[in-house]
N, C-alpha and C positions, 0 to 999 in steps of 0.2 A: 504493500500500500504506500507508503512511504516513498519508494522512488518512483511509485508513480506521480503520485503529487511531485515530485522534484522534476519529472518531464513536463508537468502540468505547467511545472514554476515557470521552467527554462521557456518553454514555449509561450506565456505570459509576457515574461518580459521580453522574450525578444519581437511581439507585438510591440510592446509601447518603446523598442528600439526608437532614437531620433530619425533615422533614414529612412523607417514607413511612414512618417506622421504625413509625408506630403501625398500617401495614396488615401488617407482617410477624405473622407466627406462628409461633414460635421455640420447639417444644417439646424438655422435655430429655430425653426417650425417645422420640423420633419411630422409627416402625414402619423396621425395616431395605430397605431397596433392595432386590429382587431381580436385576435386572442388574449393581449393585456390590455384591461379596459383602462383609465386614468383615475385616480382618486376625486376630480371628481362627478365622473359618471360615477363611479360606486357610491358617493355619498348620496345625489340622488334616488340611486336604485332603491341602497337601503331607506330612504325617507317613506318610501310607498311600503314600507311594509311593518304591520300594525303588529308590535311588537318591539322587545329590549331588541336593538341591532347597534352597531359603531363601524366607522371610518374613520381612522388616524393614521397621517402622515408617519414615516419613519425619522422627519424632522423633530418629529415629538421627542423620542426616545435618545435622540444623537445630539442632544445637549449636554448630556452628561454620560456616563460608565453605563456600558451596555452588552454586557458579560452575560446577564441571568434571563430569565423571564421573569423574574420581580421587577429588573430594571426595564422591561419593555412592555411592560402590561400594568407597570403604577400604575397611572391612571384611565385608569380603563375600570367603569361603573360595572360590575358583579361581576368580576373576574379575580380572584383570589390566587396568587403566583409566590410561593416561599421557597427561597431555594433553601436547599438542606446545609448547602456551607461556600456556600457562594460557587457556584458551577453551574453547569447548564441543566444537569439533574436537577431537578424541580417539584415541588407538587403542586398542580395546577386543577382550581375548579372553576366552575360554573355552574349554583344554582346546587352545588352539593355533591355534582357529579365525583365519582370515585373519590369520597371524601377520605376514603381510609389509605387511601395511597401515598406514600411520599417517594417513589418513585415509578416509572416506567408509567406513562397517561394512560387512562382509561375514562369512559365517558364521555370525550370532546370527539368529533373530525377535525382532526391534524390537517389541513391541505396545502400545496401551492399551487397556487393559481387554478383551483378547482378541481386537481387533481388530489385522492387523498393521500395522507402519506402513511395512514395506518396501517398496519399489517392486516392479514385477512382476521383474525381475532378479534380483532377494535384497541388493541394494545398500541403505543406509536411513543417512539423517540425523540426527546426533546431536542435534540442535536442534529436532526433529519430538515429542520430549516435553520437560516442565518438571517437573523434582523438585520446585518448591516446590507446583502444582498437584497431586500424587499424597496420595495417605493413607499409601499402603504401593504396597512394590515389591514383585516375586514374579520368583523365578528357578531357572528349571530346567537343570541343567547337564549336555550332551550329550546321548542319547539316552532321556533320560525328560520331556522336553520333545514326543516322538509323537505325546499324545495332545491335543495344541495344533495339531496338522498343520503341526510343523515338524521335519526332515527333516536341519539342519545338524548339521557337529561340534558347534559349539559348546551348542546348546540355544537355549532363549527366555528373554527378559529381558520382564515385564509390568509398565505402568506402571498401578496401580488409582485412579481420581481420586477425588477431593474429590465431593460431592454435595452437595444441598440440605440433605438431609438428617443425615447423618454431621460438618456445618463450617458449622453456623446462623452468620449474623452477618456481617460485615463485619470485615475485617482489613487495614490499613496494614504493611507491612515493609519494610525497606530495611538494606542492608549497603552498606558506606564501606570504603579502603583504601589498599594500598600502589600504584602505578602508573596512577592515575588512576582506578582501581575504583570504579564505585558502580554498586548495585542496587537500586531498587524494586518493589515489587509491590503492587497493590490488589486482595481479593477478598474476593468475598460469596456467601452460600450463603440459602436462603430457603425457605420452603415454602408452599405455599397448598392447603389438604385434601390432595387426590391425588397432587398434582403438586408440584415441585421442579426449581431452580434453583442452577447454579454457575458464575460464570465467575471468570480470573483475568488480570489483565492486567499484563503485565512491560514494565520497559524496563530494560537495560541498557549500560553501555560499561565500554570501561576503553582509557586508551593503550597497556598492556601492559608487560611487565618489559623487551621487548627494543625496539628503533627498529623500525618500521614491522610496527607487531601493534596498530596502534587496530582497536580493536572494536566493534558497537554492534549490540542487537537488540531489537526489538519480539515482544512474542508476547501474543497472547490465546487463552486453552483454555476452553471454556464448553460447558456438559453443562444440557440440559433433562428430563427426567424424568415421565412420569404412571403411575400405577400406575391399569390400565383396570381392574384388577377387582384381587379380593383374590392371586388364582395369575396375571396377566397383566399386564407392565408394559414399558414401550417407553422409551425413552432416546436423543435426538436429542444429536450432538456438530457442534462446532464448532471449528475452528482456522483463525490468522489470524498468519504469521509472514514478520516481513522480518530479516534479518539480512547486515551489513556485515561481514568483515575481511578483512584487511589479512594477509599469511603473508608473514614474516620470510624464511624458508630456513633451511635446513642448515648449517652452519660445521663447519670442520675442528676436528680436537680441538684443534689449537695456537689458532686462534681462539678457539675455546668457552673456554680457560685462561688465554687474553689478555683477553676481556671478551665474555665471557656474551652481554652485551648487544646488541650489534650486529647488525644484520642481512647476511645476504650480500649481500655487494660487490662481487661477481666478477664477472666481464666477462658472463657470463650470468645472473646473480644475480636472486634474486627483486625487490629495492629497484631495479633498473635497467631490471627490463619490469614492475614493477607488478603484482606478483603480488600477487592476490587470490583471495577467493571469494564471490560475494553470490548471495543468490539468496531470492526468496519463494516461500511456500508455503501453498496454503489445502487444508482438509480438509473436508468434509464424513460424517458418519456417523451409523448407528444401529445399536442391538441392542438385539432385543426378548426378552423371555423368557417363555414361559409354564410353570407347572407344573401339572401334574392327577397327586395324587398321588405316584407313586413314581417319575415322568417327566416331567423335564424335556425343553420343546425352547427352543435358543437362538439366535435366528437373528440376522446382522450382515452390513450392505452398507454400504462406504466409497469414497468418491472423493475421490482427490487430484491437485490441480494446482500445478506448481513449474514455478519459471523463473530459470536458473541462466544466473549470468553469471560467467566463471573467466578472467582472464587468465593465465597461468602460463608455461613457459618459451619462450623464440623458438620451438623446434624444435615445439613441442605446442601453440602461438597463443594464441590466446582462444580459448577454446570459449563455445557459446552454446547452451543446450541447457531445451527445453519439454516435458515429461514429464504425461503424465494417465495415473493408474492408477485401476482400478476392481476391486470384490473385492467378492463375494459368496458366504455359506458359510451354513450350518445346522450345528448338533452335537444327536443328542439324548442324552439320560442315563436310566439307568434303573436306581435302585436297593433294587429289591424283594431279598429274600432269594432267594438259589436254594438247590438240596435243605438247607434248612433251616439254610444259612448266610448272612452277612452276604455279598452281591454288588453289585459295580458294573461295569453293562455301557454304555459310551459310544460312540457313533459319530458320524465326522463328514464332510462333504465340501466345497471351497472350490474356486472358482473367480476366476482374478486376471489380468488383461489391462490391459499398460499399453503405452502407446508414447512413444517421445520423438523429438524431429526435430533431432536433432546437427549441427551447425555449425560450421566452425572457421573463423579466418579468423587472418593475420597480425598477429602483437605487435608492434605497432608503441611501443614502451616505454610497455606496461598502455592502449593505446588500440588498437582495431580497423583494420586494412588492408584487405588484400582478400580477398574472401571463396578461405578452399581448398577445400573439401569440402561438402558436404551428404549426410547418411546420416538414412534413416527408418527406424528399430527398431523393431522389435514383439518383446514376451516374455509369453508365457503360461501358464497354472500351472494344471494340474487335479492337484488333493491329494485323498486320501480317508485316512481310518484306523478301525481297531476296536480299541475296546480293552476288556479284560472284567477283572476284579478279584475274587479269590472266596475267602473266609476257608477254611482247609483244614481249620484249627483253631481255636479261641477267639485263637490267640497269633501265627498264623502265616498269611502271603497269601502268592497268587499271581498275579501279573501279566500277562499275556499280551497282545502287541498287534501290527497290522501296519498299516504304510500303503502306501500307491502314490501314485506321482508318474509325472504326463507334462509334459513341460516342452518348450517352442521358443524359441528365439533365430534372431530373422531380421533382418539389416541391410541394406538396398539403398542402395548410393550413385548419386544422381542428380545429380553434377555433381562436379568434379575440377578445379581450374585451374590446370594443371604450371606454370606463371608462378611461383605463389606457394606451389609446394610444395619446402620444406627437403629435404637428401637423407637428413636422420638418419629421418623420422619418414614423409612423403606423398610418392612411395606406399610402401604398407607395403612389408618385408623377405624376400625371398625366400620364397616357404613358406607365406606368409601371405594374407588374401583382404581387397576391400575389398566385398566381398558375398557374403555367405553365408546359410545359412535349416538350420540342424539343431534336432533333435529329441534330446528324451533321456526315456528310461521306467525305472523302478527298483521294486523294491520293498522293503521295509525290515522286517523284525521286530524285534521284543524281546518281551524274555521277565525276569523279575524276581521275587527268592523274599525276603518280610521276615517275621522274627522281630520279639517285642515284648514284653519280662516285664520290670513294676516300673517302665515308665519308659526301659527304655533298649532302643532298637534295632540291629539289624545286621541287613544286607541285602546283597544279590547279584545282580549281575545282569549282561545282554546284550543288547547292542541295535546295528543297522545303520544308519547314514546316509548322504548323499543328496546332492549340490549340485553344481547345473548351474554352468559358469560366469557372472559376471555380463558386462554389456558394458563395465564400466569394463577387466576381462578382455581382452574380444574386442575393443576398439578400439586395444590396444598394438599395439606393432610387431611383433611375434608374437600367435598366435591362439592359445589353448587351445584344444583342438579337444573334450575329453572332460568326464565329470562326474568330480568327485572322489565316489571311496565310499569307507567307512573301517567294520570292524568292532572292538567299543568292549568291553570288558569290566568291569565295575567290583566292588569290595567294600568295606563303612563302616560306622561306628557312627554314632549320634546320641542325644543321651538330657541328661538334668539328675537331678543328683546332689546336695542340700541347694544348696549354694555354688556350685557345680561346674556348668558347658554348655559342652558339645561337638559339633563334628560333623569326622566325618573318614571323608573318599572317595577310595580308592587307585583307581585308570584305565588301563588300557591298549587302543591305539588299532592299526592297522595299516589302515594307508591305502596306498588306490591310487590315481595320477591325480590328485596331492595338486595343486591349484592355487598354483601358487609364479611371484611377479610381483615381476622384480629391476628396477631404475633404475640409470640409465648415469650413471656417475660425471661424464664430463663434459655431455653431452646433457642429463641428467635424463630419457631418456624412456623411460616403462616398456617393458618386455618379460614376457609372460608365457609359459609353458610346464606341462605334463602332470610333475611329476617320477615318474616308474617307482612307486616303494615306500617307505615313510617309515614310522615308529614315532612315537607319541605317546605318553608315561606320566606319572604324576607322583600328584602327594599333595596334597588340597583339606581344611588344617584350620584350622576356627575355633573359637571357646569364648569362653567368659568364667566369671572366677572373684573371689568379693567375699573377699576378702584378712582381712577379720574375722571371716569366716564364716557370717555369717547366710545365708540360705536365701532361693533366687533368688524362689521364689515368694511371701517373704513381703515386709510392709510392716516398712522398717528406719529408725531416726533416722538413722542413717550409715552408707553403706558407703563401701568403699576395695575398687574395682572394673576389675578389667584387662579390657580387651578387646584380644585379637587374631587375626590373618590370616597365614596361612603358606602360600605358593603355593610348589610344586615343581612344575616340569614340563621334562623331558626330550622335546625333539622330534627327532629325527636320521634321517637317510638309511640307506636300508636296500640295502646294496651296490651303492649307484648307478656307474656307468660312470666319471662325472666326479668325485662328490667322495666315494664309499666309502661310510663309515659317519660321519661329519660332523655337527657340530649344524648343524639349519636355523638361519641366522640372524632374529633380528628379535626375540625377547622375552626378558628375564632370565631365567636358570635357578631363581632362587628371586627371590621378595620376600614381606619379614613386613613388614606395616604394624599399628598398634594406638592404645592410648590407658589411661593410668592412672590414672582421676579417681577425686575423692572427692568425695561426694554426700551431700547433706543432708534430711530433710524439708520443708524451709524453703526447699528450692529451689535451693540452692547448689552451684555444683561448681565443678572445678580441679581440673588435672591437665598431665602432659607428653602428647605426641604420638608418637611417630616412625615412620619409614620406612628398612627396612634394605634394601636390595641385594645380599648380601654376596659374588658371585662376576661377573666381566664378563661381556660379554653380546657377542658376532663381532656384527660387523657385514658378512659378511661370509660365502658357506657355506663358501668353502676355510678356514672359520676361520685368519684370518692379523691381523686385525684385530680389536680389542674395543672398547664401553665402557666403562671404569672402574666398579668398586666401590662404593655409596656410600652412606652413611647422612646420615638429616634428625632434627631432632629441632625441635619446638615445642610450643607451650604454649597450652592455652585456659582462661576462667573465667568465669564469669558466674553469673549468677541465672532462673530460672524460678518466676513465680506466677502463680495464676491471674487477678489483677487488679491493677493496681498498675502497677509499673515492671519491665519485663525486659529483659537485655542481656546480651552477651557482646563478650570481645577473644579476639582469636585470633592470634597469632605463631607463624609459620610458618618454619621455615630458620634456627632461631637463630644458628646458626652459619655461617652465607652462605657453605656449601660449593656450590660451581662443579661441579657434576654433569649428566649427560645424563637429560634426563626419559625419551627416548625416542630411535631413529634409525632410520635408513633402511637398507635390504638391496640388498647388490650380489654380484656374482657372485664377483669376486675382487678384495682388497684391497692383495694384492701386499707384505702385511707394512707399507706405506704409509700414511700418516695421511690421510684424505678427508674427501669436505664431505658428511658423513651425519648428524651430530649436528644435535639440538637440546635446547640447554640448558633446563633445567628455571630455576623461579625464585629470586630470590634472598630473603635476608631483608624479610619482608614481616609486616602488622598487617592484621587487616580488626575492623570494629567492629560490632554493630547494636544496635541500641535499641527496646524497643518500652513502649509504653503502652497500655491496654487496660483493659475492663470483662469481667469473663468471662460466657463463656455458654457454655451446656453443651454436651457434645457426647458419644452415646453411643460406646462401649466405649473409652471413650480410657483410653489404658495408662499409669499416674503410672511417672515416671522419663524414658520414654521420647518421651512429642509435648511440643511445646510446648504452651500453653496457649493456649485458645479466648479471643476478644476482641469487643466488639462497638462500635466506635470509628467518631469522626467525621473527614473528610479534616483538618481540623484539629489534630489531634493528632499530626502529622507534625513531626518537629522533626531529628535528623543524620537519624537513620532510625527509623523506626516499623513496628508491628507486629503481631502476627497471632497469628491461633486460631492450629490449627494449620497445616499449612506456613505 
């Protein structure tokens, strides 16, 4: 993997060699993409549709350090992002999806650019996109994410990339910091008539805040483009990723408040068998799109190959696991008037077949013994959905939509070797199977009514979802045997008001057959189970408001501009047997995250950060144990122009408050202090620097991307930098 990326390098840079720049053709209004829409047709799109949805620029997130998904998803209204120790590993929800995870996603669609990037199980890799490669991100929250053909609680998160066209030029960036931090990236964008070109190629590491969290990852994203005719254009993808770390563990809270930093030590600890997680990953894609007229069709097939290598606790081994998924789908659109109103009628259907050949074999402290198990997986996914759209009035839609899902999970174990099977984990637990082959069929409506005068929305709506277990599920010591389904209610305003942006979406959810997967306090080894009945509710508001009042949509010399994030969500047991009516444990009941800058024409801003907690979080469903409470506060500043010198500091944790970024769920904590935590980071700087000639780039938003550059490797110096991302 490795020297491929170093062919990748070579061949990078010696595109943005000086001696080609004169075959480039760098126009400043190059004809828009048809397969990558612009941010903001996507922000329109999502306005039509009656429910929590977001469009934000990747200018948002590239003011400051943007390592994690906590840093690219602050402020983003019911989106919950903790990294476990500052890396791209994450635990991410929406709305409560896969609350008990703190790694490896489950419950969202992962995509880029409409393609998904989950596995055929609903499993997907935080590291499988790069926020610096996107333009803009798009996220649909629960069941108005349908008509994507996805089917989870949580909705879809879509990564839209960089093209030729939209990020002309070449750009150097690089970020520096606290715990051995540093990031580069090279990328160029280019066009030739019809056709266009984007790739981008990262390296990173860091040793991490805590002892044994070194990191290190290579990735290259690279999008080829020809537009066959003026309504017809095709777009070949490319991905190319190795990634190293290193996973600290869990600490007890008296540990976490004795020193953060450490890793677990414990007689089964992750620093004593070598826990890790490595694994590459290549992708392969396209999606082509024609239009004739008032009908779009958009057709997309992807293949991906991973190869995952996981030491992790005695009881659970190394695992060694080789996944190919494959996915094929079409959507058409078609939006003619119907009896004499504004209508959009979409349909789509996908098909996703992946297997992986599982592995396990003896920890021998983070080195392989002898083999225990071999299991060969197959999961497959037929999706279909319709959805129709049809103005009732000049002011007012209606939404109507349905999918269907067939889904299988089948695991056969062809070899066992009771020699080297633990008794916590091989063979499984009473109840449980070490081969099985189920099936699961659903069907899903929604239904959604929005109003629109002056500018500001309120909307309503209903919608059913859908999700089979994944295998990381089915290979616990218990098996979930059922799909979670869950019927979702929602109502919300959105709209801009001079000064004034808002958006705010009240939820409630009732779930059956909720997928809930606890970890053995001493073992570590998961179990999963069906729980009965569970409730989800909660409150998704974001806004921003310029403090001196000007008017968001005009050009201002200064503003003094708050942005912030306020997540409520209540998830609780619905008269369960064992624990009542109980918070599920695993995510805060609230977190506001935001930012207070002041911004200049000239470029300039500064401002505070923070991140508030304000109530614990059980770790724990008999609620007997929590979290702690806790608030961050730091500070960024810097300058953006479009040619010249740009940079930013970013401090982070001013106050080197010892808090849990995130923890783990167990069944009962016994009122007891355990080893669930893992501490967030401590007082920390990251820095970048960039230099640049500018070169244009259409519909780019002032305030919000950074600025386009068109630079020779040369010009690298702490860190260097870039159009936009």
């Amino acid at each position: 993997m490795k020297p491929i990326l170093c062919i990748l390098l070579s061949a990078s840079v010696a595109l943005a060699a000086p001696e080609t720049l004169d075959t480039l053709t760098v126009k400043s209004a190059a004809a828009a993409s048809l397969t990558l829409p612009t941010l903001e047709q996507d922000r329109l799109e999502l306005r039509k549709i009656p429910g929590g949805t977001e469009a934000f620029s990747s200018g948002r997130y590239l003011t400051g350090r943007s390592s994690t998904l906590a840093d690219t998803f602050a402020l983003s209204p019911g989106v919950i992002a903790q990294s476990r120790f500052g890396s791209d590993e994450a635990r991410i929800s929406i709305r409560g999806s896969g609350l008990q995870r703190t790694f490896h996603g489950r419950g969202i669609r992962f995509m880029q650019d409409g393609i998904p990037l989950n596995l055929a199980d609903g499993g997907f890799d935080m590291q499988s996109a790069d926020p610096l490669a996107a333009s803009h991100i798009k996220i649909w929250r629960g069941g108005n994410a349908l008509a994507n053909g996805s089917t989870t609680l949580g909705g879809a998160i879509d990564y839209i990339s960089n093209n030729g066209r939209n990020a002309p030029g070449y750009s150097l960036r690089s970020e520096a910091g606290s715990y051995g931090y540093f990031r580069t990236r090279l990328a160029g964008g280019l066009t030739a008539g019809s056709s266009d070109l984007y790739f981008s190629l990262s390296q990173s590491r860091q040793d991490g805040f805590r002892d044994h969290a070194e990191q290190s990852a290579q990735r290259f994203f690279g999008n080829f483009g020809i537009q066959l005719r003026d309504d017809l254009e095709t777009r070949f993808y490319l991905s190319a990723i190795h990634t190293d770390s290193e996973l600290p563990g869990s600490l007890t809270k008296a540990e976490m408040e004795a020193n953060p930093r450490q890793a677990d030590n414990s007689f089964f600890g992750s620093k004593r068998y070598g826990n890790r997680r490595d694994f590459e990953l290549f992708r392969l894609a396209n999606k082509t799109t024609l239009r004739d007229g008032g009908n779009t069709w958009d057709f997309m097939a992807g293949y991906t190959y991973k190869d995952l290598d996981h030491p992790i606790t005695p009881f659970a081994g190394v695992l060694d696991q080789l996944s190919r998924d494959l996915i094929l789908g079409t959507t058409f659109t078609n939006t003619d008037n119907f009896l004499g109103r504004e209508n959009r009628f979409r349909a789509g259907i996908s098909y996703n077949h992946g297997t992986i050949a599982h592995t396990a074999y003896e920890n021998a402290f983070g080195k392989r013994g002898a083999r225990r198990i071999h299991d060969d997986q197959t999961a497959t996914n037929l999706e279909a959905f319709v959805e129709n759209r049809h103005h009732l009035t000049d002011s007012i839609s209606l939404t109507t939509s349905i999918a269907a899902a067939y889904s299988t999970r089948e695991s056969r174990r062809d070899f066992q070797n009771p020699a080297a099977n633990p008794p916590f984990y091989f063979p499984p637990a009473p109840g449980s199977l070490t081969s099985y082959d189920d099936s699961y069929a659903n069907i899903a409506p929604a239904l959604g009514l929005l109003s629109e005068k002056d500018g500001i929305q309120w909307f309503a709506g209903y919608s059913r979802s859908f999700e089979p277990p994944s295998f990381s599920e089915a290979v616990t010591a218990n098996i979930a045997r059922d799909a979670q389904t869950a019927d979702t209610i929602e109502i919300g305003t959105r709209g801009t008001r001079s000064a004034l942006r808002w958006d705010a979406t009240l939820y409630y959810s009732r779930i059956k057959d909720e997928l809930l997967t606890l970890t053995d306090p001493i073992t570590l080894v998961s179990t999963t189970r069906n729980a009965d009945d569970t409730i989800h509710y909660g409150l998704e508001l974001g806004g921003e408001i310029d403090l001196l009042g000007t008017n968001l949509e005009e050009t201002a010399e200064h503003r003094l501009v708050l942005r912030s994030v306020y997540t409520y969500g209540s998830f609780r047991f619905d008269g369960d047997p064992t624990y009542g009516d109980n918070r599920i444990a695993g995510l805060p009941p609230q977190l506001m995250r935001g930012e207070l800058l002041w911004e200049n024409a000239s470029g300039w801003y500064a401002g505070p950060t923070f991140e508030w907690s304000p109530v614990k979080s059980f770790i724990d469903h008999r609620n007997t144990y929590a979290a702690d409470p806790y608030a961050l506060l730091g500070f960024k500043f810097g300058r953006r122009v479009p040619e010249g010198v740009s940079w930013f500091v970013e401090l982070k944790n001013l106050t080197d408050e010892t808090h849990a970024a995130t923890h783990g769920v167990i069944d009962n904590a016994g009122g007891l202090d355990q080893r669930q935590f893992l501490p967030g980071e401590g007082r920390s700087v990251f820095i970048k620097h960039r230099m640049g000639i500018l070169a244009s780039r259409s519909g780019q938003e002032a305030g919000f991307h950074e600025m386009n550059s068109l630079i020779a490797p040369s010009c690298l110096t702490l860190s260097a930098t870039s159009k936009s991302p």
